[in-house]
Phi, psi and omega in degrees: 000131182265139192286137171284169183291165179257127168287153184287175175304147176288165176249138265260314192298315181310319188270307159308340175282306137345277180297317191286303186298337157318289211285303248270329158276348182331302202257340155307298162323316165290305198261034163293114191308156198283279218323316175315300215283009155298301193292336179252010179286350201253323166267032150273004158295337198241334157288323152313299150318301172302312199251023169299286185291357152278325178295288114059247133340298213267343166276343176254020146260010168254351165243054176048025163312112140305122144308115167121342199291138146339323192300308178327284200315331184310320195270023175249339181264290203307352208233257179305307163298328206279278152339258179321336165293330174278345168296313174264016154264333138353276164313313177322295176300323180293317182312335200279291160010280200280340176243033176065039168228048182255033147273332153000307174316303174334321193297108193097344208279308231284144173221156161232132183291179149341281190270041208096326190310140171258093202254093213261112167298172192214322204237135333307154209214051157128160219272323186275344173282341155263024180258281189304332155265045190299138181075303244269090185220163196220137141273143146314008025157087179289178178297123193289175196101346187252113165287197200256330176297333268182357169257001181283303149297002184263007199218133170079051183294343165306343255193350197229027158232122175300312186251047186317181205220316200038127250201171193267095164306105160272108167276121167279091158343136195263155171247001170305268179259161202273000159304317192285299175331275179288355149300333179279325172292331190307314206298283209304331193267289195281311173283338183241299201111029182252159162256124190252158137209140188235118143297056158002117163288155179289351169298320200230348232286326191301341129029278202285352148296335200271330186300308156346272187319286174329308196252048142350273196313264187001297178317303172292333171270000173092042180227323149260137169217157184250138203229165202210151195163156145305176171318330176265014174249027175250258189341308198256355122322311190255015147270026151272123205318324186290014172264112202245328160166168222230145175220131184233155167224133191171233174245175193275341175260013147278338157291305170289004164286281180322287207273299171257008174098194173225184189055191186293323178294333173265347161276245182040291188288343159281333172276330163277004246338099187236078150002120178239044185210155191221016176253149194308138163212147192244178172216163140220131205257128183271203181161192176276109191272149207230156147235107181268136173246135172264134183287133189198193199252120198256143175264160184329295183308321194288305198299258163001312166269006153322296187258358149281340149307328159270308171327339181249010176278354165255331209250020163305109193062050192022090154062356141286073207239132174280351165260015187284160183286124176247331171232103139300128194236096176221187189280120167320313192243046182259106196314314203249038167300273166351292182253026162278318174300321185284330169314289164334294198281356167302291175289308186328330175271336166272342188302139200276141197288177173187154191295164161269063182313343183274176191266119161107010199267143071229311170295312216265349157270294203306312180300322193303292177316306202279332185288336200227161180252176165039048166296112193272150160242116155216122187098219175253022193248141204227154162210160167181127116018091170240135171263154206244053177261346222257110179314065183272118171311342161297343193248011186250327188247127162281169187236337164069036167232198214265020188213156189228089192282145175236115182246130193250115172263146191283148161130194156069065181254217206240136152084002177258153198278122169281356184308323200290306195299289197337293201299350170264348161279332184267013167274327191292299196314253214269029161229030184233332182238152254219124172099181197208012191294290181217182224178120199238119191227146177234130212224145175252162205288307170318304175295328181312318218262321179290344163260344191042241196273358197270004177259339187265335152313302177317320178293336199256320169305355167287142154222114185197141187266343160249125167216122178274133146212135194066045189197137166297108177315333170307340200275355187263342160302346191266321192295122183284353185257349219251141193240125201236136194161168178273166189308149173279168174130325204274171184244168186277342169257031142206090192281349197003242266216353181082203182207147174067198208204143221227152161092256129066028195294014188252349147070051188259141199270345190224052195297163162257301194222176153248117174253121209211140177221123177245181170290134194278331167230174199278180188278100028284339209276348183268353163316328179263350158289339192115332206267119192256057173207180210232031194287131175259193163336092189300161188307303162335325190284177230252313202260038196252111190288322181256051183265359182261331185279304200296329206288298147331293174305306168343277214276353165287319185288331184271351176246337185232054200289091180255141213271312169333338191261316171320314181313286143358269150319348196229230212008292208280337181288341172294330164286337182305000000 
C-alpha cells in the first residue's frame, strides 16, 4: 500500500507571502456583512462532497486500512462528516446572528441545578438529530456565576462589535485526526472573526490538498492559507509579529515547547513563568483519560456491548486519540468485575489488527510494559492491573497507542449505595491522574433511577470539560453544538489539559463543561431497560461491521440533506 503524497515544505518567501496576505484581509473578514460569510461557509458542502472518498483514501493509506476494512468508517466520521456536520449548526447560529434572535436558541433549553449551576441542552438540536442520534442527548454546563437570564449574553461576543479590527489566528494542526485542523480554523473564522494560517502537522501533512480543495474560496479571498513544515517552521511562525494568537491541539509538552521555548532555557522560562512569546494561545491538550464504570447488575448482552464500548474509547484510531480511554476504573467488589473483564478481553482479541501509525507509539508501548506488570497482549494492543496506590506513570503520562491500564478501587459489592463507590472514583480521577479534557462514565439505567440528583452531584464534581455517559466522551467531538476544551482553570505553566474551547457553534463565551448522555443499550434491548430510543450500534465502535458504508451514507446526508437519503442510512446503520 502507497502511502499518499506529502507536500514539500513551505519556504521562508511562501509563508511571508501567507502572513502578509492574512494580516492584510485580517479586517475585511471580521467586517465581512454575516450573510457573505453563511454563504460562503454553505460552499464548503459541495466541496466536502467531492473530495470525500480522495480524503478518505489518503488517510487509511497512511494509517494501513485495507480496502473494504470496517475501520475506513472512522476516516469518514473523524474526517468529512465530522466537517461537514458543523456547518450547518454553524450557520444555524450566524442565521440568528444576523437577525437579532439568538437568544431564541434558547428557548425551553436552559435549567438551573440545585446549586445554581446553568445548564443549556444543546443536543437534540432538530428532528434529525432525533432520527440519527436517538438517545443521544448533550449538555452545556456554564461557568458558575452565569444565571440562566444572563446566557444569552454570553454568546457570539464577536458578533456584538460593529467595527472588530480582527486578526491572524496560527492554528498548529493536530496530526491524528483529520477534522481537528479544520474544525478548528471553521471555529477561529466563524466564531472569533480570525483569518487563519493553519500549519499542517508533517504527520497528516498529505492533508493538506484535500484541505486546499474544501477552503478554496476562504483560500482565493485572503482569509486562509496553509502552510506546511516542521518544528522550525513552527518556531518561526509564532514568533512572528504578524501573528495575533495562536490555537494548538497537541501535548501539554509541545505547548511549553510553543510558549516557553526547550531545553534548559525553556524550563527556566517556565518556572519563571516568563513567556517567550507575549500573544494569547489557546490549546487543547490530551492527559489520562479515565472510564469509571458503576457497579450494578449487568445482564451477559449489557457486559458483551459494554465492553465493546470501552474497547473502543481506547483502540478508536488505534489509540491514538487525546481523548482515549487510558484508565479503567472499576469495583473491587463488584460480582461481575471478572467477567466484564473476560468481555473486554474477548473484543480486544476480535478486533481486526491495524498499525500503531503514529511516530513514537513503539517507545510509548514499551514505557507502557515496563510501568505495569503482567501486560496481556493481543497483537499491539495491551491491557494491565495497575493498582491504585501505586506512583504510576500511568496515571501521569499519556501513553497515546493501543494499551489500557485497569484500576480496582474498593468497596461497590453487593447490598453497598454504589453512590459511595462512585463518589471515590470520581476523587481517584481527579486527584491521581493528570489532565482535564474528558471522562467516560458507565451506569446501567437501573443504578442511574437508584442515585438519582446523586448522580448529577458526582458529575458535576468531575473536572474534566467533557463527560460522557454511557457514550464514549469522544463522541462530543463530533458533536457541533458541544463546546469541547479542557476543564477551566489551569494557568500556562501547569498547562494540564489546555485553555478555551473549540466547536461550540452556539458560540457560548463562558462554558464550563460538556455533559453528554447516550443508551446503555442498544434498540430493541434497550427497550427492556426503561430506555426510550431507537439507537442501534453506534457508528463509531471498533465493532461495527457496516461502519464504512453507514459512515459514508452519514456524510452524504450531512453534505445533501435530502430526506430520500435516510431511508438508506438507517438500513445500513442497523446492519452494523
Amino acid at each position: 500500500m502507497q502511502p499518499p503524497p506529502i507536500p514539500p515544505d513551505s519556504t521562508p518567501d511562501q509563508i511571508d507571502a501567507a502572513l502578509d496576505a492574512l494580516a492584510a484581509h485580517a479586517t475585511e473578514w471580521a467586517r465581512l456583512p454575516t450573510p457573505a460569510k453563511i454563504e460562503l461557509l454553505e460552499g464548503l458542502l459541495p466541496r466536502i462532497r467531492a473530495t470525500g472518498g480522495r480524503w478518505v483514501t489518503a488517510a487509511s493509506r497512511a494509517k494501513g486500512l485495507a480496502v473494504g476494512s470496517p475501520l475506513r468508517g472512522e476516516e469518514w466520521t473523524s474526517g468529512p462528516w465530522a466537517v461537514a456536520n458543523y456547518v450547518g449548526p454553524i450557520v444555524d447560529t450566524l442565521r440568528h446572528v444576523d437577525a437579532g434572535t439568538l437568544g431564541a436558541r434558547l428557548d425551553g433549553r436552559v435549567r438551573q441545578r440545585p446549586d445554581g449551576q446553568t445548564v443549556v441542552r444543546v443536543l437534540p438540536d432538530g428532528i434529525t438529530d432525533r432520527i440519527l442520534l436517538s438517545g443521544v442527548e448533550a449538555e452545556v454546563w456554564m461557568e458558575p456565576g452565569v444565571a440562566p437570564d444572563d446566557v444569552a449574553a454570553t454568546m457570539a461576543p464577536f458578533y456584538r462589535d460593529a467595527e472588530p479590527e480582527g486578526g491572524v489566528c496560527l492554528v498548529l494542526g493536530a496530526g491524528n485526526i483529520a477534522a481537528i485542523p479544520a474544525l478548528d480554523v471553521l471555529y477561529k473564522l466563524a466564531g472569533e472573526g480570525r483569518v487563519v494560517c493553519l500549519k499542517m502537522n508533517p504527520v497528516n501533512s498529505y492533508l493538506g490538498p484535500v484541505f486546499e480543495a474544501v477552503f478554496e474560496q476562504f483560500i482565493a479571498a485572503g482569509y486562509l492559507r496553509l502552510v506546511y513544515g516542521g518544528a522550525d517552521v513552527g518556531a518561526a511562525l509564532t514568533g512572528d509579529p504578524r501573528v495575533d494568537e495562536i490555537h494548538m491541539t497537541g501535548s501539554a509538552a509541545t505547548y511549553d515547547a510553543v510558549v516557553f521555548g526547550t531545553g534548559d532555557a525553556g524550563a527556566a522560562r517556565k518556572a519563571a513563568d516568563d513567556p517567550q512569546i507575549d500573544v494569547p494561545v489557546s490549546a487543547e491538550l490530551g492527559g489520562v483519560t479515565p472510564c469509571v464504570v458503576v457497579p450494578g447488575d449487568w445482564s451477559e448482552p449489557d457486559l458483551r456491548f459494554q465492553a465493546e464500548n470501552v474497547a473502543t474509547t481506547k483502540l478508536y484510531n488505534a489509540g491514538h486519540n487525546c481523548i482515549a480511554t487510558q484508565v479503567l476504573v472499576l469495583a473491587e467488589g463488584c460480582p461481575q468485575r471478572a467477567a466484564f473483564l473476560d468481555a473486554l478481553r474477548d473484543v480486544f482479541g476480535e478486533v481486526e489488527d491495524r498499525p500503531a501509525y503514529y511516530p513514537g507509539s513503539d517507545d510509548r508501548l514499551d514505557a507502557f510494559d515496563d510501568a505495569a506488570d503482567d501486560v496481556e497482549r493481543f497483537g499491539i494492543r495491551r491491557i494491565a492491573d495497575v493498582p491504585a496506590d501505586a506512583a504510576s506513570p500511568l496515571f501521569t503520562t499519556e501513553t497515546f497507542g493501543p494499551a489500557l491500564a485497569v484500576v480496582t478501587l474498593p468497596g461497590g459489592g453487593p447490598g453497598e449505595d454504589p453512590g459511595d463507590w462512585f463518589a471515590r472514583a470520581v476523587d481517584f480521577c481527579n486527584d491521581r491522574l493528570a489532565g482535564t479534557l474528558g471522562a467516560t462514565v458507565i451506569a446501567h439505567p437501573k443504578t442511574l433511577r437508584q442515585l438519582g440528583e446523586r448522580f448529577e452531584d458526582e458529575i458535576a464534581r468531575l473536572r474534566y470539560g467533557s463527560v460522557g455517559v454511557n457514550l464514549w466522551v469522544g463522541s462530543g467531538f463530533f458533536a457541533a453544538q458541544a463546546a469541547w476544551g479542557a476543564f477551566p482553570g489551569h494557568t500556562r505553566d501547569d498547562i494540564q489539559s489546555g485553555t478555551g474551547f473549540v466547536h461550540n457553534s452556539l458560540l457560548f463565551s463562558r462554558p464550563q463543561r460538556t455533559v453528554l448522555y447516550g443508551p446503555f443499550a442498544p434498540f430493541p434491548r434497550s427497550l427492556l431497560l426503561g430506555e426510550t430510543h431507537t439507537s442501534p450500534k453506534p457508528l463509531w465502535f471498533v465493532t461495527n461491521t457496516a461502519a464504512e458504508a453507514t459512515a459514508r451514507r452519514v456524510t452524504e446526508f450531512a453534505t445533501d440533506p435530502k430526506v430520500g437519503r435516510l431511508p438508506g442510512l438507517l438500513a445500513s446503520a442497523l446492519r452494523g
